[in-house]
TORRO-287538 format. One line per 5 residues: for each residue x, y negated, z of N, C-alpha, C, CB. Coordinates in steps of 0.05 Angstrom, whole numbers, always signed. Glycine has a CB too. Example, Ala and Ser with C-alpha at 12.3 -4.5 7.8 and 13.67 -1.06 7.14 Angstrom:
2
+264 +114 +156 +246 +90 +156 +264 +66 +156 +226 +89 +181; +257 +45 +142 +273 +21 +143 +258 -1 +157 +282 +12 +114
This chain:
319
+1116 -575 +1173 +1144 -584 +1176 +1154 -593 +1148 +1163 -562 +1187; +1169 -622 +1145 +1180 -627 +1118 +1199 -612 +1110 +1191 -651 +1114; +1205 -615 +1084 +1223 -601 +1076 +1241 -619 +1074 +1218 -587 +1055; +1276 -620 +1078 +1298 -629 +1081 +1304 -648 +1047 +1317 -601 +1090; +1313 -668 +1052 +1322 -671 +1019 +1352 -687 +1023 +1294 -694 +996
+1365 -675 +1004 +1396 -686 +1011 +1400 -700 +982 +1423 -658 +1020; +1419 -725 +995 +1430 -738 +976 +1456 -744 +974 +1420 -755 +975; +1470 -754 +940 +1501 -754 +953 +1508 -787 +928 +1528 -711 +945; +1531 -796 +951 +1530 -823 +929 +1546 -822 +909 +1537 -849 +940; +1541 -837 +888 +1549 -832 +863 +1564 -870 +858 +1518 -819 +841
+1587 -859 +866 +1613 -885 +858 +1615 -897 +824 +1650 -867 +865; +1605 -882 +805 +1602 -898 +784 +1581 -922 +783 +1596 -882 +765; +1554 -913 +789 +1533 -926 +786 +1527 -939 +812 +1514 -910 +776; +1540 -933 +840 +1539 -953 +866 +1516 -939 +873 +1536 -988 +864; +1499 -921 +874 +1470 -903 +880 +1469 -881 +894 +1458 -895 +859
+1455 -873 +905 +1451 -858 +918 +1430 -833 +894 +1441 -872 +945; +1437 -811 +887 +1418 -793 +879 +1420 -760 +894 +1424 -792 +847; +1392 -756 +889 +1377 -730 +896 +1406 -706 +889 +1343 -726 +870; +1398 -695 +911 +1417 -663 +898 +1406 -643 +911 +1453 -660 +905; +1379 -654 +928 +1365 -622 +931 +1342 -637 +949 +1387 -591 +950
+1313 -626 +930 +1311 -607 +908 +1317 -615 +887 +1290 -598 +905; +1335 -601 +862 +1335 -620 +845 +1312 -614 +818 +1366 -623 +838; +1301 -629 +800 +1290 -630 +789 +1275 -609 +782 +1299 -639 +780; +1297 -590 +770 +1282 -565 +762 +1268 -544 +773 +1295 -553 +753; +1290 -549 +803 +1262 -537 +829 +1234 -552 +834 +1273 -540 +864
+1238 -576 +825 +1211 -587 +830 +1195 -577 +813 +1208 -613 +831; +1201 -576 +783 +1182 -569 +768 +1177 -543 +767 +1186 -578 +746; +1185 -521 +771 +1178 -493 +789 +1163 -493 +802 +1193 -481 +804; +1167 -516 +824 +1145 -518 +847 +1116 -525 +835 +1152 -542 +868; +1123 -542 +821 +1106 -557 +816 +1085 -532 +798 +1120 -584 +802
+1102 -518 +778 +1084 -497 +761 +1074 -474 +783 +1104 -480 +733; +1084 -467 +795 +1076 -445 +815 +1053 -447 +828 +1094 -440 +834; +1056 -479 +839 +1028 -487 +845 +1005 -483 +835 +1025 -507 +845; +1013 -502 +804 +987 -499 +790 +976 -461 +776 +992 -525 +761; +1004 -449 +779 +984 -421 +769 +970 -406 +793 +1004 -395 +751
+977 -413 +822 +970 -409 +845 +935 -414 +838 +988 -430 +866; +936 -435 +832 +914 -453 +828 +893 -435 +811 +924 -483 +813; +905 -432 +786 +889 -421 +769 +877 -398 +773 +898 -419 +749; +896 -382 +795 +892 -356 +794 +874 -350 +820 +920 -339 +792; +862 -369 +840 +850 -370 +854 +826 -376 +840 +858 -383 +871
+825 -403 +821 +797 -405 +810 +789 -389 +789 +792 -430 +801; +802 -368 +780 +789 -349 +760 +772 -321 +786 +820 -334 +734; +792 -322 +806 +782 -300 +825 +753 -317 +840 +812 -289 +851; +763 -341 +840 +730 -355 +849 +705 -349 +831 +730 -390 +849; +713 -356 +811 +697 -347 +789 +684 -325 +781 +706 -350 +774
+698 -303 +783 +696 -280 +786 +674 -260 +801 +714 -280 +793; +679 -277 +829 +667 -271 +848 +639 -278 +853 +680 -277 +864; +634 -302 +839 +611 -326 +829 +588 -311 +810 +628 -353 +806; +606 -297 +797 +598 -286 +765 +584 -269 +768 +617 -276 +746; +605 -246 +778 +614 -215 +778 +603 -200 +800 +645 -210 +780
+607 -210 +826 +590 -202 +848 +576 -213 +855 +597 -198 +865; +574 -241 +859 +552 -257 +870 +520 -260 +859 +562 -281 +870; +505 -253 +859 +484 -251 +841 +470 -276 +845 +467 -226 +845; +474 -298 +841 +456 -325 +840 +426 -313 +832 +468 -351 +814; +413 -328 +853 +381 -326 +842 +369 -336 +813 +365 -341 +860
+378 -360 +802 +382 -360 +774 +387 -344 +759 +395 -371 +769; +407 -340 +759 +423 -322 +744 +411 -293 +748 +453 -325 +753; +397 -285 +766 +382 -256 +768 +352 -261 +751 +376 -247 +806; +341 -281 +755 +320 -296 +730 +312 -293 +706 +325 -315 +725; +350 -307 +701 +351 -309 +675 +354 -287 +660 +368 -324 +669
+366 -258 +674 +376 -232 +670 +350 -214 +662 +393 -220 +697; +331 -226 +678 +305 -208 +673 +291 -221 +658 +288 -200 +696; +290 -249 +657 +280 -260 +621 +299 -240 +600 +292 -302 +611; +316 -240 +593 +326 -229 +570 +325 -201 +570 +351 -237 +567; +321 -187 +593 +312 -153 +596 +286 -155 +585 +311 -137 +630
+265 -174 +585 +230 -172 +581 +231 -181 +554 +207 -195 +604; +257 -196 +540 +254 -213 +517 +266 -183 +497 +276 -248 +517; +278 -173 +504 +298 -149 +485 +276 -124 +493 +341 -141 +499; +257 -117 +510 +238 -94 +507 +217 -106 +491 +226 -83 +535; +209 -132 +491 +189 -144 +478 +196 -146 +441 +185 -175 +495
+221 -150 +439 +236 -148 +413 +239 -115 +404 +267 -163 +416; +243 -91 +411 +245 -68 +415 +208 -60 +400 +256 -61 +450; +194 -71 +421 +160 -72 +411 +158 -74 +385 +142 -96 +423; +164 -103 +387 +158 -119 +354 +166 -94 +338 +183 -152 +343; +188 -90 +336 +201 -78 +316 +182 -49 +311 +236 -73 +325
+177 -33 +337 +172 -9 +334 +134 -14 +321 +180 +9 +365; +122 -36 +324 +97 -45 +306 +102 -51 +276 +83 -72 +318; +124 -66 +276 +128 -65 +248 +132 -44 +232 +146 -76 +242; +157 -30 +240 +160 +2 +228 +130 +17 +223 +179 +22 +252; +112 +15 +241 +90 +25 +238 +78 +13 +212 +74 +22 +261
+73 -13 +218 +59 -31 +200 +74 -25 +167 +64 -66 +213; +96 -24 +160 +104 -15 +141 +105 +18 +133 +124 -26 +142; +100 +35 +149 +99 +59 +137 +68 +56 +131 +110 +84 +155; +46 +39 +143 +25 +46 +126 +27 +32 +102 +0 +41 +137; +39 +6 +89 +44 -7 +75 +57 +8 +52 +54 -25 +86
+73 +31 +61 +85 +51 +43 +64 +68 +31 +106 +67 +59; +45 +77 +51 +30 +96 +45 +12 +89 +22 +17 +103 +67; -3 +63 +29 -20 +50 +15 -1 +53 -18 -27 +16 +30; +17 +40 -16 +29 +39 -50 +41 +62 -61 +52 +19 -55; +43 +96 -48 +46 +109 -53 +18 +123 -70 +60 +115 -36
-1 +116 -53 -25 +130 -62 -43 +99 -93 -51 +138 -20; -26 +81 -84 -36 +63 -113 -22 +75 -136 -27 +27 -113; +6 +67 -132 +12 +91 -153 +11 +121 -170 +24 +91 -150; +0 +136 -146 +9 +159 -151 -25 +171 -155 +31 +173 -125; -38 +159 -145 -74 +160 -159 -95 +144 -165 -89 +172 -146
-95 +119 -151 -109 +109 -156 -98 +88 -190 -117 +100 -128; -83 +85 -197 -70 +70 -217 -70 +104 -248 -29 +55 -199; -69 +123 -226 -70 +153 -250 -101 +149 -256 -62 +194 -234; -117 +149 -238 -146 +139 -238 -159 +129 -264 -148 +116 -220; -141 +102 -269 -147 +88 -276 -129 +76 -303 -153 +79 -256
-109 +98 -309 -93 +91 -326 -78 +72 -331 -100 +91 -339; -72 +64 -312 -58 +32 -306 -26 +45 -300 -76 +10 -271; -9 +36 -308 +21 +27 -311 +26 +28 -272 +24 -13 -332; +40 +48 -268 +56 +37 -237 +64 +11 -236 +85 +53 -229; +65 +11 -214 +86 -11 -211 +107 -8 -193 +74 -35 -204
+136 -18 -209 +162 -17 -206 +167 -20 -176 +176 -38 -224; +187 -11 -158 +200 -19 -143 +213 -49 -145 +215 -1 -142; +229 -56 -170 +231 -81 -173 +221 -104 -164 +229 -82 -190; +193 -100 -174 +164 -112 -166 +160 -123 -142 +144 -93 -168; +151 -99 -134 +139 -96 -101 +159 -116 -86 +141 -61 -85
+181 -110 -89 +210 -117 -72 +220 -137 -88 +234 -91 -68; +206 -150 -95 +223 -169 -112 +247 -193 -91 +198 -188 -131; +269 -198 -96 +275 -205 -81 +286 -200 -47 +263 -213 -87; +274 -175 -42 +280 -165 -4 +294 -138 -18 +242 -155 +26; +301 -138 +8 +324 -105 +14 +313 -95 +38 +363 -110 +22
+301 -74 +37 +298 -52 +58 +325 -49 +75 +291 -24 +44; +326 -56 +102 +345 -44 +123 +342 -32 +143 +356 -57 +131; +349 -20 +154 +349 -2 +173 +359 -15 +199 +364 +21 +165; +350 -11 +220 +356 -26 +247 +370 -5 +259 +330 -37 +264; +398 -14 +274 +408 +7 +292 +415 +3 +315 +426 +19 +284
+445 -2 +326 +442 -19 +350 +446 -54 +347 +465 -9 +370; +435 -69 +353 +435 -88 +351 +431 -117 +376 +422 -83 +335; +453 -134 +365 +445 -157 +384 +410 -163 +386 +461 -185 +372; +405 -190 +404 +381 -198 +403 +380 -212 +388 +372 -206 +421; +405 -233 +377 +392 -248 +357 +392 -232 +327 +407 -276 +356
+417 -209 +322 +413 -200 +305 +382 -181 +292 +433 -190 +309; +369 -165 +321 +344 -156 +319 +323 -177 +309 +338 -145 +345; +332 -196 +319 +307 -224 +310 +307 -230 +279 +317 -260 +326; +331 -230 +270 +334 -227 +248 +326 -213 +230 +347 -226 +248; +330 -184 +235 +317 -168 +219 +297 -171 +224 +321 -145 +219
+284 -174 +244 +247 -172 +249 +236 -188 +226 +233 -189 +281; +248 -215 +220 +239 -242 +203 +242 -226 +176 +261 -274 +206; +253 -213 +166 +269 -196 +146 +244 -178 +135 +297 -177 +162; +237 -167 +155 +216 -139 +159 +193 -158 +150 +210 -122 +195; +188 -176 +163 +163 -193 +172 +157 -202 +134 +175 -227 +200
+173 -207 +128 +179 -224 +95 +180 -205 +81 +207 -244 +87; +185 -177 +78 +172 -159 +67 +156 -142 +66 +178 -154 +63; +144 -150 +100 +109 -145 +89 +95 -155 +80 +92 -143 +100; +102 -186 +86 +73 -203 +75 +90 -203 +38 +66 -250 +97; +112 -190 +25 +116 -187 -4 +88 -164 -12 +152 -173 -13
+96 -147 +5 +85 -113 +3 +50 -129 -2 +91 -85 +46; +41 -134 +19 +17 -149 +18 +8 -160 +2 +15 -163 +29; +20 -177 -16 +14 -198 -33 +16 -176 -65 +40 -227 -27; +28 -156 -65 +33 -144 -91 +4 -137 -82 +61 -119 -99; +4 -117 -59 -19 -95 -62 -45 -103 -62 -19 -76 -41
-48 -125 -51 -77 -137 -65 -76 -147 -90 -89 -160 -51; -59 -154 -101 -53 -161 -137 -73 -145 -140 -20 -151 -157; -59 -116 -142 -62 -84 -152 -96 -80 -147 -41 -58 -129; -96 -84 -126 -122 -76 -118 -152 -98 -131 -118 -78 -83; -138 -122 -140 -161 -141 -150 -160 -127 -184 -152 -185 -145
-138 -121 -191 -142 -114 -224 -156 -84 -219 -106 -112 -246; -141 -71 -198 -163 -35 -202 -190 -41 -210 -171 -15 -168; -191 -64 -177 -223 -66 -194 -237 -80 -214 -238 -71 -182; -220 -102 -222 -242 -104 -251 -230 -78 -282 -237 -149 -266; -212 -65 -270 -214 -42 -288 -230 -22 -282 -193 -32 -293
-242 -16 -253 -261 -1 -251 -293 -7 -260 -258 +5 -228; -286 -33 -263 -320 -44 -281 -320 -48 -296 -337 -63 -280; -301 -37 -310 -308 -31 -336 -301 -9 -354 -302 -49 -347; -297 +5 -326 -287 +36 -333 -308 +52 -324 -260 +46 -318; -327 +40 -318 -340 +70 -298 -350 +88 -308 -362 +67 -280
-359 +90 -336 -366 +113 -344 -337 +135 -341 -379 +108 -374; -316 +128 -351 -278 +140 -349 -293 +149 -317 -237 +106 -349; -288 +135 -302 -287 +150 -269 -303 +173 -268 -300 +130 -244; -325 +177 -274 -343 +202 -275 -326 +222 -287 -371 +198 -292; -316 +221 -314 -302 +241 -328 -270 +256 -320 -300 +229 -354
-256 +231 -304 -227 +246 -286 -232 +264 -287 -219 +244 -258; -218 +283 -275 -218 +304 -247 -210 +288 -228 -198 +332 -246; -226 +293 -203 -218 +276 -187 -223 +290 -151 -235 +249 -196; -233 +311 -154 -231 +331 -129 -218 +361 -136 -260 +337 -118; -211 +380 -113 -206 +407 -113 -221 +422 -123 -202 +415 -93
-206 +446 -143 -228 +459 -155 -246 +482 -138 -216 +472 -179; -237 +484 -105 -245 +507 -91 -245 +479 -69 -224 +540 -89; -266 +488 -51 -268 +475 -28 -250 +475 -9 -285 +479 -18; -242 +462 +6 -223 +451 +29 -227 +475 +48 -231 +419 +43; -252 +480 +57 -270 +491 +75 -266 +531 +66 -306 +474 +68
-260 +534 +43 -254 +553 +33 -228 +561 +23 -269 +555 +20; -208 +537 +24 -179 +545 +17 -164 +567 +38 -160 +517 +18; -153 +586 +38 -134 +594 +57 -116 +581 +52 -127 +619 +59; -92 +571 +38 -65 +557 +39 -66 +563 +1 -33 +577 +64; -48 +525 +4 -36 +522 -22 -9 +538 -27 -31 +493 -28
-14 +560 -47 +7 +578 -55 +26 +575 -65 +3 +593 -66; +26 +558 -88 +45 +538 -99 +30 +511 -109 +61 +553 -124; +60 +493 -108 +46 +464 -122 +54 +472 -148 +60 +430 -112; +62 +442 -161 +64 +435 -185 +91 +430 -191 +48 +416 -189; +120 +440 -213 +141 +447 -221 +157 +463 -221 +148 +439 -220
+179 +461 -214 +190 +491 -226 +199 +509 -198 +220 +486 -250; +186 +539 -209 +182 +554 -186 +192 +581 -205 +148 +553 -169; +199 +603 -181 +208 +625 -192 +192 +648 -197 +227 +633 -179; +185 +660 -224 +163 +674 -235 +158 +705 -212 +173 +682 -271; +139 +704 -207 +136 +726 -180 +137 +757 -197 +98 +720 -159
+136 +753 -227 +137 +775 -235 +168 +783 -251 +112 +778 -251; +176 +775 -260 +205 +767 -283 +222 +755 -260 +199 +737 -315; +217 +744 -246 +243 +732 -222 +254 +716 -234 +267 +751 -212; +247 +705 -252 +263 +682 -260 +253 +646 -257 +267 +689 -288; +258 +625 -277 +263 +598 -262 +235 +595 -290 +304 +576 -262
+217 +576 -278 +188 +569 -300 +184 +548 -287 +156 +590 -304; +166 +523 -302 +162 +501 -293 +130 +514 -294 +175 +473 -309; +113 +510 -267 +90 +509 -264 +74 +496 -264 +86 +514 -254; +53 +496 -287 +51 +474 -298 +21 +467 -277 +49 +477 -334; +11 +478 -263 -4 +478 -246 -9 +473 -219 -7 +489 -248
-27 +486 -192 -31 +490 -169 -39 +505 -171 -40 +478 -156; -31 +532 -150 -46 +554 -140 -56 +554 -118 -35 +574 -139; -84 +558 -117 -97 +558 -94 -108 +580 -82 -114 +543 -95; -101 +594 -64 -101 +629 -60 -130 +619 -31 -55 +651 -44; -148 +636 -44 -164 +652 -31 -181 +666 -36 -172 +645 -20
-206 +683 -26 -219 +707 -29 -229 +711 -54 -237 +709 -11; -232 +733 -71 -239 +744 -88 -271 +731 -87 -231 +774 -86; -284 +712 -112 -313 +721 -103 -317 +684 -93 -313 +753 -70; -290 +664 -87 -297 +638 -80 -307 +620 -99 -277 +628 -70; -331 +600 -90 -335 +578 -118 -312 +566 -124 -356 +554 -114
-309 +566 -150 -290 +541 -165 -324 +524 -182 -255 +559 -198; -309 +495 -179 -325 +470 -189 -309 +459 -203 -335 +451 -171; -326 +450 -224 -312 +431 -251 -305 +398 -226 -349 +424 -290; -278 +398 -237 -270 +373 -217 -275 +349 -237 -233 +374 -204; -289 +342 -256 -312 +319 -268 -320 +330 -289 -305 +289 -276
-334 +299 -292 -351 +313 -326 -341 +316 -350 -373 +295 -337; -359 +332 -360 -338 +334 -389 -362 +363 -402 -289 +349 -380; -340 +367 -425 -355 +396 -436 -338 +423 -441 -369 +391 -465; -351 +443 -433 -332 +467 -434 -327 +479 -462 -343 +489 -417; -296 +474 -463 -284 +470 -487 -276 +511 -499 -252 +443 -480
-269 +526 -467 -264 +553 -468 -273 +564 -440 -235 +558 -475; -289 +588 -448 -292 +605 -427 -290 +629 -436 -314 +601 -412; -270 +642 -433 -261 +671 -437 -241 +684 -435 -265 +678 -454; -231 +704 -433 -200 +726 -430 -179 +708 -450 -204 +768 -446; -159 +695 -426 -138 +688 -451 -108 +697 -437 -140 +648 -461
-98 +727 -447 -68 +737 -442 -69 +730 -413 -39 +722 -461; -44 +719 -403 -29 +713 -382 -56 +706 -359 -6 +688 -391; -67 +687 -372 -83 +661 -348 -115 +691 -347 -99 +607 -373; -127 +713 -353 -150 +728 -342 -163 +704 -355 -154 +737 -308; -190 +718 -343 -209 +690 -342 -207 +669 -341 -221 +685 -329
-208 +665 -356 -195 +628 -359 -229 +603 -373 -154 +629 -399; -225 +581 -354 -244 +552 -359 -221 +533 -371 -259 +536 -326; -231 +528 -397 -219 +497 -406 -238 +478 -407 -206 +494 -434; -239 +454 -390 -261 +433 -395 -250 +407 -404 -279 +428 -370; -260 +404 -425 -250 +372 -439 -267 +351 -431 -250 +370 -473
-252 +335 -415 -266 +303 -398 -269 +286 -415 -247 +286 -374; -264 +285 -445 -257 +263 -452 -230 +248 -447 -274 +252 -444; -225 +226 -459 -207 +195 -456 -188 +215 -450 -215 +165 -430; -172 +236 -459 -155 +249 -454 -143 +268 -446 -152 +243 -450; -172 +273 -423 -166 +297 -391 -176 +316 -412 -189 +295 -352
-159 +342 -392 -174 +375 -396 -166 +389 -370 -161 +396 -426; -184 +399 -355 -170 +416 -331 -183 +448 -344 -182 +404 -292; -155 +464 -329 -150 +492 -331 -163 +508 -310 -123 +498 -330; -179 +517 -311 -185 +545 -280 -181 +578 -298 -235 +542 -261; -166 +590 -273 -147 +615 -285 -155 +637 -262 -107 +607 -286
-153 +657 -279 -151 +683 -257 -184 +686 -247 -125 +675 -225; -202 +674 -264 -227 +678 -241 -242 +707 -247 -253 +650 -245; -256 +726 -231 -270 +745 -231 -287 +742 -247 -278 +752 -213; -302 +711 -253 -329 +713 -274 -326 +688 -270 -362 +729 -268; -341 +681 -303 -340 +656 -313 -372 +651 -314 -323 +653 -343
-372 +625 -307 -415 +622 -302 -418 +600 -318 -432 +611 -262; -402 +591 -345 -411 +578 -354 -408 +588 -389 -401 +555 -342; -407 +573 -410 -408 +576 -438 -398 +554 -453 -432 +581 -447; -376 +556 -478 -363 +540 -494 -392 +516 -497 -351 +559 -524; -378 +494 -496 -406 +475 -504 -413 +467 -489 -428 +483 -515
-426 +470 -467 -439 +464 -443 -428 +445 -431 -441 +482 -426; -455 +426 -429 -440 +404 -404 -434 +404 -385 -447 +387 -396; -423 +392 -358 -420 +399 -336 -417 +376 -318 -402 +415 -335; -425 +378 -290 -423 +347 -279 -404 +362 -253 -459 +326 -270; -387 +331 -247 -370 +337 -225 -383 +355 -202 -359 +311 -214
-378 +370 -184 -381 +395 -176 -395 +418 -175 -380 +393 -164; -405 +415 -207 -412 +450 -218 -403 +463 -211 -409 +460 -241; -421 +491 -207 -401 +518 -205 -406 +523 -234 -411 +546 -182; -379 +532 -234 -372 +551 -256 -362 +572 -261 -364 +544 -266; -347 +585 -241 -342 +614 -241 -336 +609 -208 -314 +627 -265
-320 +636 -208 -316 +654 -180 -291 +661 -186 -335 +682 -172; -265 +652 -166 -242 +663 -160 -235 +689 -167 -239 +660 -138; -214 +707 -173 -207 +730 -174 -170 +723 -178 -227 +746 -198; -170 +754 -186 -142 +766 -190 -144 +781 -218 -133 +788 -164; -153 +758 -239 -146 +778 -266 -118 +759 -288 -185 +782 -288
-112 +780 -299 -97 +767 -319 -69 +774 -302 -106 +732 -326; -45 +759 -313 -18 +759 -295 -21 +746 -268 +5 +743 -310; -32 +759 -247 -28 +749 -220 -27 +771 -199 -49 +728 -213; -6 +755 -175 +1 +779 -154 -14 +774 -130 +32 +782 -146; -42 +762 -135 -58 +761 -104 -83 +748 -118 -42 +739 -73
-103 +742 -107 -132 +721 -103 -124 +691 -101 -150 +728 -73; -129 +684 -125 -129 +662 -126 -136 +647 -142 -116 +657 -123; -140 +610 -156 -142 +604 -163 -118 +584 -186 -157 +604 -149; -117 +581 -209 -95 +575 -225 -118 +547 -231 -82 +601 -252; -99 +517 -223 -110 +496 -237 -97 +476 -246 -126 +486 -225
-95 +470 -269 -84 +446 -283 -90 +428 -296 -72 +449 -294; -94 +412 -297 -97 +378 -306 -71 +375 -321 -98 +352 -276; -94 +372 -354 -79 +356 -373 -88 +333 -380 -75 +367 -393; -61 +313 -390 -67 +292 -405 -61 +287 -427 -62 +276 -397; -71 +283 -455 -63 +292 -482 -51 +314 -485 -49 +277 -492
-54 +330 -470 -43 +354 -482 -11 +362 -463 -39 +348 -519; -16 +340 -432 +12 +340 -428 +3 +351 -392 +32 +304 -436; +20 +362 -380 +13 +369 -354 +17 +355 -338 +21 +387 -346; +0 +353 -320 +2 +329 -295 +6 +343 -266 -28 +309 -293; +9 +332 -247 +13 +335 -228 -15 +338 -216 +30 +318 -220
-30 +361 -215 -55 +359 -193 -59 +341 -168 -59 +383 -181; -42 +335 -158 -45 +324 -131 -45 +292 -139 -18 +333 -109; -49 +280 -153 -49 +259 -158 -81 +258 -165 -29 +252 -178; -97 +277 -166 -130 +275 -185 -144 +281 -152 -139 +311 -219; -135 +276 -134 -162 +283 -106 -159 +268 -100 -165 +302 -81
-168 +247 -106 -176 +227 -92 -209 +212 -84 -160 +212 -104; -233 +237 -90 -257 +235 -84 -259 +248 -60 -274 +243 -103; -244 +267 -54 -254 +293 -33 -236 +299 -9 -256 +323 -49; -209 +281 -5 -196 +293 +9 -197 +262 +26 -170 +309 -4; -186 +263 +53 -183 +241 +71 -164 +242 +64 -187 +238 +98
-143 +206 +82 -115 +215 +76 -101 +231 +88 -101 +200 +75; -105 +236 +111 -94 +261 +123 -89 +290 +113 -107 +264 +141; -126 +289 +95 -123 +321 +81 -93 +317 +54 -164 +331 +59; -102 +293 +53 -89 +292 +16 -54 +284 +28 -109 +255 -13; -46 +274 +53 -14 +276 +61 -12 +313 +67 -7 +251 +98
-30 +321 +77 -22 +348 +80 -20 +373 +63 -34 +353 +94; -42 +360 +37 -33 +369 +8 -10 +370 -7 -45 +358 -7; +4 +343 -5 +30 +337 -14 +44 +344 +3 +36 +313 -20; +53 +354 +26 +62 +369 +38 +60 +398 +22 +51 +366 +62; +39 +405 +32 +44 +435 +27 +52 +434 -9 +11 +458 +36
+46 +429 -29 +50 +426 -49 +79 +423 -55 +35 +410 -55; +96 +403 -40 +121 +404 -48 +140 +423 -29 +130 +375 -48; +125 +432 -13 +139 +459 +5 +136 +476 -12 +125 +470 +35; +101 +498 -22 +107 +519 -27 +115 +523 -52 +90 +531 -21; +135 +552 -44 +149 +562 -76 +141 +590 -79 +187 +561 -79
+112 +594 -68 +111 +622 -77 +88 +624 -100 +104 +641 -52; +90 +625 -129 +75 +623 -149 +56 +648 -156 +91 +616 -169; +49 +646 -157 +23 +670 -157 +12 +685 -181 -4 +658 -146; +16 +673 -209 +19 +681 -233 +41 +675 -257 -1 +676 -240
């Protein structure tokens, strides 16, 4: 049915004009319509979107579910791929470069240029991102660590007589350790109770176990010295001297040569100590080193991650 429209005449201008609807109702009408409009095609839409599951669109949903577990992958290979990448330059620095007397190398270095980040929740393109990120500081990591590894070795050819003389294994066998008692720094004196930097490793087991000269060199002291009992000093040369302490009997003599895994005495409990064990230290000019940096003939990496473990765990010092 139309709608009515009235008009009334207008004696100035001789015309007839509108007086209902007048204008402003039209344009009401007219807006009401169009948000009528809008508000139907957003609920179409909606419905299109939101409930309707287009077969496309269910497709495309499980491409990007297979593309973000497949991205999730990447990432969790990389993380792998870089903790061995860590490992590798932890053990260049921390022995094989001690090895060999060679200068670390800097963080600077390695990373020249990249920033380590951490992934948390993230978009897909942001994850892609980092991946490329990750990706560009392995192949940095890569490119240092074979550097490293082409100079080790032409310093190992022309070091090799140095390599024989290190210390470069445990002074008591693996096979015969009960547990590392203490590592190497500062620990609290088991007798005085107080704070000492240990300048050693204690290696606690049975009264009566082989200790081996950990390389060559010549025995510089074998005999009762105060604190350390029975005490081995062997001088390697090019610098080294390792310490063996606390042993029941000494099987060797001032002077004497010795090749990497001599016996030379037998473990004990003499001198200042509160159990069976072995006292060993690695010097360099006259300066103390970190033992766990010198096994690198005798241990896998597993044995030698589980060395540095226990080493920076235990704090119970034994002399």
């Amino acid at each position: 049915m139309s709608k009515k429209v009235y008009y009334r005449y207008n004696e100035k201008s001789g015309s007839y004009e509108r007086v209902y609807p007048s204008r402003k109702t039209r344009w009401l009408a007219a807006l009401s319509r169009l948000a009528l409009s809008v508000v139907l095609g957003a609920l179409v839409f909606f419905l299109l979107n939101g409930v309707v599951d287009l077969p496309k669109e269910r497709m495309l949903r499980a491409e990007n579910e297979q593309l973000h577990d497949e991205l999730d992958m990447l990432n969790a290979r990389m993380d792998r791929a870089q903790a061995v990448m860590s490992d590798l330059a932890d053990r260049d620095n921390n022995f094989y470069r001690v090895m060999m007397q060679a200068d670390r190398i800097s963080d600077s270095k390695r990373y020249a240029g990249l920033e380590r980040q951490a992934l948390g929740s993230l978009s897909d393109k942001s994850l892609a991102n980092e991946l490329i990120d990750k990706m560009n500081l392995l192949e940095r990591e890569i490119v240092v660590q074979s550097q490293s590894f082409d100079e080790l070795r032409r310093l190992a050819s022309s070091r090799a007589d140095r390599l024989s003389h290190i210390p470069a294994i445990q002074p008591v066998s693996e096979l015969m350790l009960k547990q590392m008692a203490s590592g190497y720094g500062r620990r609290v004196d088991p007798v005085y109770g107080t704070m000492k930097f240990h300048e050693g490793m204690d290696f606690a087991c049975d009264v009566g176990t082989p200790v081996y000269a950990t390389g060559d060199g010549t025995v510089k002291a074998a005999d009762w010295h105060s604190g350390y009992g029975n005490r081995i000093d062997i001088d390697h040369g090019f610098g080294y001297l390792t310490r063996y302490a606390h042993l029941s009997k000494i099987s060797v003599k001032p002077g004497q040569s010795v090749k990497r895994g001599d016996l030379i005495g037998l473990s004990g409990n003499t001198g200042k100590s509160t159990g069976p064990h072995v006292h060993y230290e690695v010097r360099l000019k006259d300066v103390p080193q970190n033992p766990v940096n010198y096994y690198f003939y005798d241990l896998t990496p597993e044995e030698y991650a589980a060395m540095i473990e226990h080493a920076e765990n235990a704090g119970h010092v034994m002399d």
